[in-house]
N, C-alpha and C positions, 0 to 999 in steps of 0.2 A: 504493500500500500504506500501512496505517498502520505507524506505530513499531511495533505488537505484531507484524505480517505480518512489517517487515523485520528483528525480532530474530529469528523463526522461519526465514525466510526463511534467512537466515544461517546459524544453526545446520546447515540443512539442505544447503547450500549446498555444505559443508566435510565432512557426513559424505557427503554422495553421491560427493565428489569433481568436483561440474560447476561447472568454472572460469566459462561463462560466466554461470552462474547469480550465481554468487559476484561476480564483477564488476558486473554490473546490478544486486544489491542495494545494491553499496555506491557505487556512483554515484546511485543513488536516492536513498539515508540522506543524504548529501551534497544534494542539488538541494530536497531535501523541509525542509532544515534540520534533523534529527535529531539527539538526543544523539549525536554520532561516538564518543564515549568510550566509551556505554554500549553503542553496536552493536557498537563492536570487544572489548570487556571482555565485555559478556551474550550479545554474537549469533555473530561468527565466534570467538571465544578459546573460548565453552562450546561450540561446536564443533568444534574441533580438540582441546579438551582431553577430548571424549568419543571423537574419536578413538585420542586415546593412550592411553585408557581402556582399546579393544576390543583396541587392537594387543598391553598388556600381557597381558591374558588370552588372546591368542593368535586373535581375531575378527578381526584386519585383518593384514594383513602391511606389512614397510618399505617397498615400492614404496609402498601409499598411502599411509604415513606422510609419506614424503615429499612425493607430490605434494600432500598435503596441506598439509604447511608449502611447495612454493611458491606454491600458491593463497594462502596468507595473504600470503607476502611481497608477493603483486602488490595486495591487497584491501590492506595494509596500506600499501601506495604514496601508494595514492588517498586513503584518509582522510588521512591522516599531510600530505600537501599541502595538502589542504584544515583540517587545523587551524593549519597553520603562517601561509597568507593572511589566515586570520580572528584571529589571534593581532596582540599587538606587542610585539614582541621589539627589545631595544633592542640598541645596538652596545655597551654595556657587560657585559663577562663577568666574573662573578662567582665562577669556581670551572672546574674541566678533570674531567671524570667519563670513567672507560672503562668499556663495557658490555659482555658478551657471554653467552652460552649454554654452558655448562660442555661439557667433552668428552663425546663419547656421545651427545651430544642435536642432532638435524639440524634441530631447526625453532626458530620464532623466535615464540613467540606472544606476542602482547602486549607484544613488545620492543620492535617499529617506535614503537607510540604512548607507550608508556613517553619514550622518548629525545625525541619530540617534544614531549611534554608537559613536561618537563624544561628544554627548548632554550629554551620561550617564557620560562621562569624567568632566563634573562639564563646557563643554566651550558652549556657548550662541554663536550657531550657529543659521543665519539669510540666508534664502534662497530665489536668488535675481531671480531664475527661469531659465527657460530651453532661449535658443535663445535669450541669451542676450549680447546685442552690447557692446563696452568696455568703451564707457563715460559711460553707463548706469553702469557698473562695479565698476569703479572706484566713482562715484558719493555715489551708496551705502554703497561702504566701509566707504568714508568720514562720507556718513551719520552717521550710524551706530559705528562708531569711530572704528571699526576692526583694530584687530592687525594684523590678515592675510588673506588673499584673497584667493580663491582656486578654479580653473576650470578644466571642463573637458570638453573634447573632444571627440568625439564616432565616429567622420568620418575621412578618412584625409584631406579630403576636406575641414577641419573648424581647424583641427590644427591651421593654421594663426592666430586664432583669441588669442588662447596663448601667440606667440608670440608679438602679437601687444599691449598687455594690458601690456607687459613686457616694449615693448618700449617704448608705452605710460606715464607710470609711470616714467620712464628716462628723458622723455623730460620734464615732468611737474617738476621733481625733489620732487617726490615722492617715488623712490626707496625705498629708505632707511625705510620709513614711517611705510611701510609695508610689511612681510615678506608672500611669493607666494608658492602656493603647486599646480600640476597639476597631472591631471590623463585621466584617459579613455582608450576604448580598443588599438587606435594605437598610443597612448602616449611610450613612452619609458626613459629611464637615461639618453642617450646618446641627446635624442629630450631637455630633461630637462636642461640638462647642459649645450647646447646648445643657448637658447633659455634666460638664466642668471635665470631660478628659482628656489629658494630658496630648495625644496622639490618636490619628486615623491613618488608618491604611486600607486601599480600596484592594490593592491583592498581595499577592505573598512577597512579591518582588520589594512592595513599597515599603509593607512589613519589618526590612531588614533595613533597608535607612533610614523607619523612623526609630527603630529602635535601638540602633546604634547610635542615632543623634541624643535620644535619651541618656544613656550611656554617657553620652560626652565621647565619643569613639569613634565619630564621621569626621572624613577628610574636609 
């Protein structure tokens, strides 16, 4: 297939629901040499995010939602290892980041490569998982001793839960403690700004320079 076939490919992949479609594409994208970023960003993520699309207007239901995001977690296995091999990633750590998927929201798109694309950046990135409440949030960051905390959101329907981790950290008088990055498909600057967090990123790429600007660690 070319790159165009297996961004299609993909897309199509994720709305069928046929896992082993989805997997053979992205062992191809891989072996073929393909942008991994932009299959996982253009090819399987605008398919699952046309997923959550149909699911909101009431076109799909949670079973496929779901299986939907476990097809990605397994497509995003495979990329995610194979950017890590072709990466160099040194033993020097820069920074401790927790990530995860606000409550409400069961899938995980564009998180896997997110956090990898980050890891190669030298930052010791800790993934707190998909539908995760905002004590559970904040409790790992404490864990963890994180400098920055970072969620996403994929519905609008769970947006809130951004918000509240924002407020959450205000009221405990935590703000300051720790600097916040948020994303996902109905994320926006204006939600961001809105909302007092620190950083937005619309995809994984942007991900790693705002969080490196966080850091203090951009050129």
């Amino acid at each position: 297939m070319s790159e165009k076939e297996i961004m299609q490919s993909s897309i199509d992949a994720i709305l069928e629901g046929n896992e082993g479609k989805a997997l053979a594409t992205a062992r191809e994208a891989v072996d073929m040499g393909a942008d991994l970023v932009a299959v996982l960003n253009d090819g399987f993520s605008e398919g699952i995010r046309q997923v959550g699309n149909l699911f909101e207007r009431g076109e799909k239901f949670l079973p496929e939602l779901i299986e939907a995001a476990m097809i990605m977690e397994k497509v995003s296995a495979i990329i995610n290892e194979a950017i890590l091999k072709d990466s160099s990633v040194g033993a020097t750590k820069i920074g401790t980041m927790v990530i995860a998927t606000v409550e409400g929201d069961v899938h995980d798109i564009g998180k896997g490569i997110v956090i990898s694309l980050i890891k190669t950046q030298g930052v010791n990135v800790i993934d707190l998982g998909r539908d995760v409440g905002t004590e559970a949030i904040i409790e790992g960051a404490l864990e963890h001793e994180a400098g920055i905390i970072g969620t996403s959101a994929l519905l609008t329907s769970t947006l809130n839960g951004q918000k509240k981790l924002e407020e959450e950290l205000r009221i405990r008088g935590l703000r300051n403690r720790f600097k916040t990055i948020v994303g996902g498909a109905p994320v926006t600057q204006k939600f961001a700004d809105k909302i007092g967090a620190d950083a937005y990123a619309e995809d994984a790429a942007e991900a790693v320079v705002r969080v490196l600007e966080l850091l203090g660690k951009s050129n």
